[in-house]
C-alpha positions as CSV (number, residue, x, y, z in Angstrom):
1,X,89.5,63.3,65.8
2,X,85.6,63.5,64.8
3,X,84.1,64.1,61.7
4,X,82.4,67.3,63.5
5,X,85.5,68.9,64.1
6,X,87.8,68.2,60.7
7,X,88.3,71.3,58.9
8,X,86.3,73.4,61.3
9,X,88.0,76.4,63.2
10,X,88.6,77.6,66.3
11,X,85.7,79.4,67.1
12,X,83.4,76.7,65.8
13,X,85.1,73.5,68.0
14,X,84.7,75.8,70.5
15,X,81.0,76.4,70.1
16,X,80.7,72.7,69.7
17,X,82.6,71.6,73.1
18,X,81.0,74.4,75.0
19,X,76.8,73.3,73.7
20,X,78.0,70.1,74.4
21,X,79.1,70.7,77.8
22,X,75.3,73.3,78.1
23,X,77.6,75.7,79.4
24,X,76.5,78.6,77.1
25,X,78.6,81.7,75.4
26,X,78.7,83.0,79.2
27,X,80.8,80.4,80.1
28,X,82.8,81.4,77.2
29,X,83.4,84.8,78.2
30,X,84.2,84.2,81.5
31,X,87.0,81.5,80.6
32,X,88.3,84.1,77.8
33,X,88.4,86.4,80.9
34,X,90.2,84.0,83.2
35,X,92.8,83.4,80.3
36,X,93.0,87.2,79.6
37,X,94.0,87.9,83.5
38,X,95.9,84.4,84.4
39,X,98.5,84.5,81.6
40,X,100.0,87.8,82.5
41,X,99.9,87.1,86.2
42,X,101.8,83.7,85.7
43,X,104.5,85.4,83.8
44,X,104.9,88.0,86.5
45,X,104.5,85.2,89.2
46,X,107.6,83.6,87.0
47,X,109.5,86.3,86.5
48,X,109.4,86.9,90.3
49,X,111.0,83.2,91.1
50,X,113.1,82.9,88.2
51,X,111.0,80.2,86.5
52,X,113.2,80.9,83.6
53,X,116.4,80.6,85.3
54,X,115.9,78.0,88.0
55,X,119.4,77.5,88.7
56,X,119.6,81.5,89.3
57,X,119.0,82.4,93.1
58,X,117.4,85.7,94.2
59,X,119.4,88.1,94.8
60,X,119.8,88.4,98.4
61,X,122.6,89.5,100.3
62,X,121.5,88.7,104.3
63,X,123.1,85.4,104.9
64,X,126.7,86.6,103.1
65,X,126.3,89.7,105.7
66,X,125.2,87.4,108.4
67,X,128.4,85.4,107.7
68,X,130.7,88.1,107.5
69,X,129.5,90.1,110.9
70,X,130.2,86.6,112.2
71,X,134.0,86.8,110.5
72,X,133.1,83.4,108.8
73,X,135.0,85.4,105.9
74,X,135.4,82.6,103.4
75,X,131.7,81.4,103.9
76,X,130.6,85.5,102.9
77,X,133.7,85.4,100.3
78,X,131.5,82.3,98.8
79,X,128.2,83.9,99.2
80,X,129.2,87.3,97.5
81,X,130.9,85.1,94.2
82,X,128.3,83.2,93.8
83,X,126.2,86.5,94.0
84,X,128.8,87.9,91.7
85,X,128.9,85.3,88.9
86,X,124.9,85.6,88.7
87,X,124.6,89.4,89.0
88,X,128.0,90.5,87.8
89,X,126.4,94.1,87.4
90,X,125.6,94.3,91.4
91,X,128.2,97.0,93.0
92,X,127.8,96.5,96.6
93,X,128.4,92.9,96.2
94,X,131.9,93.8,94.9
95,X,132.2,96.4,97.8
96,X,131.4,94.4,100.5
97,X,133.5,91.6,98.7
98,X,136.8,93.4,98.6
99,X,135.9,94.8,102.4
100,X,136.2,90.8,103.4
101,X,139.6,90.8,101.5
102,X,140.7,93.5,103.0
103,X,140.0,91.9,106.7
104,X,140.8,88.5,105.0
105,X,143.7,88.4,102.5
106,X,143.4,86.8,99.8
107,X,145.8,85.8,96.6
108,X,146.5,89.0,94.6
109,X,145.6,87.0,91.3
110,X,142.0,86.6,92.6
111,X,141.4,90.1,93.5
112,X,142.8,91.2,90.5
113,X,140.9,89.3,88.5
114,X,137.6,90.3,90.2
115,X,138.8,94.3,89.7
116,X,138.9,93.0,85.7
117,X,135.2,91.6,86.6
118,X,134.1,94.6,87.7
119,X,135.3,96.9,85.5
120,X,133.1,95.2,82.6
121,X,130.2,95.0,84.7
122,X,130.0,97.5,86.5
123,X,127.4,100.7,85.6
124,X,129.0,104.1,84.7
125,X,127.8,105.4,88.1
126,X,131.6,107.4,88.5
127,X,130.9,108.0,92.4
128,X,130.0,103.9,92.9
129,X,133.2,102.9,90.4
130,X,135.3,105.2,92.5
131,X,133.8,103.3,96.1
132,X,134.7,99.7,94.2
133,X,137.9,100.9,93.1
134,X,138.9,102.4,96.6
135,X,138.3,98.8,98.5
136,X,139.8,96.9,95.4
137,X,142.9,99.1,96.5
138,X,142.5,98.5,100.2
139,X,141.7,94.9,99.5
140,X,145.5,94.2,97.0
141,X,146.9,95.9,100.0
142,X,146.3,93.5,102.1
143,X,146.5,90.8,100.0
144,X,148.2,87.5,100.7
């Protein structure tokens, strides 16, 4: 570090880079400016993609649909847990999970244990609990 800028502050290394550079207090401005609009816009750019989760998908539910209008029910089964397990407060993934199970048994012990999973995530919406808890029912009866 030089002698110029030991014990100096902020502003002043600043004025020193920027007269060194000739680019003037305009320049200044208009880079304060760029930082003042480009900082929030990268945190919603992140937010969007899940820069802070990258392991988190988006939420999307259009191949797990796909898969089940196809009946390739333990591909959609797949899809919906995984959707599950990263948005464990998302209702019609549970609804259109326990549909599949109803088409598709599957062990009681697994559907129960997803009925327990939804009923600590779930919101206290009464009329969407009551939706997830009539296709947990028709899903157990049909379970293998």
């Amino acid at each position: 570090m030089s002698a110029a800028f030991s014990g100096a502050p902020f502003a002043q290394i600043i004025r020193t880079l920027f007269r060194g550079f000739d680019l003037g207090w305009p320049a200044l401005v208009a880079l304060a400016g760029f930082v003042l609009i480009a900082v929030p816009l990268l945190r919603w750019v992140r937010s969007l993609y899940g820069a802070d989760h990258p392991e988190k998908p988006p939420l999307d539910y259009r191949l797990a649909r796909s898969y089940a209008g196809q009946r390739r029910f333990a591909e959609a089964a797949e899809l919906y847990e995984r959707i599950i397990a990263f948005y464990p407060g998302e209702a019609p993934a549970y609804l259109e999970l326990f549909a599949i199970y109803a088409e598709d048994p599957a062990p009681a012990e697994q559907i129960e244990q997803l009925v327990g999973r939804a009923g600590a995530h779930l919101p206290a919406d009464a009329e969407m609990r009551a939706a997830v808890e009539a296709a947990a029912r028709a899903a157990l009866a049909n379970a293998a």
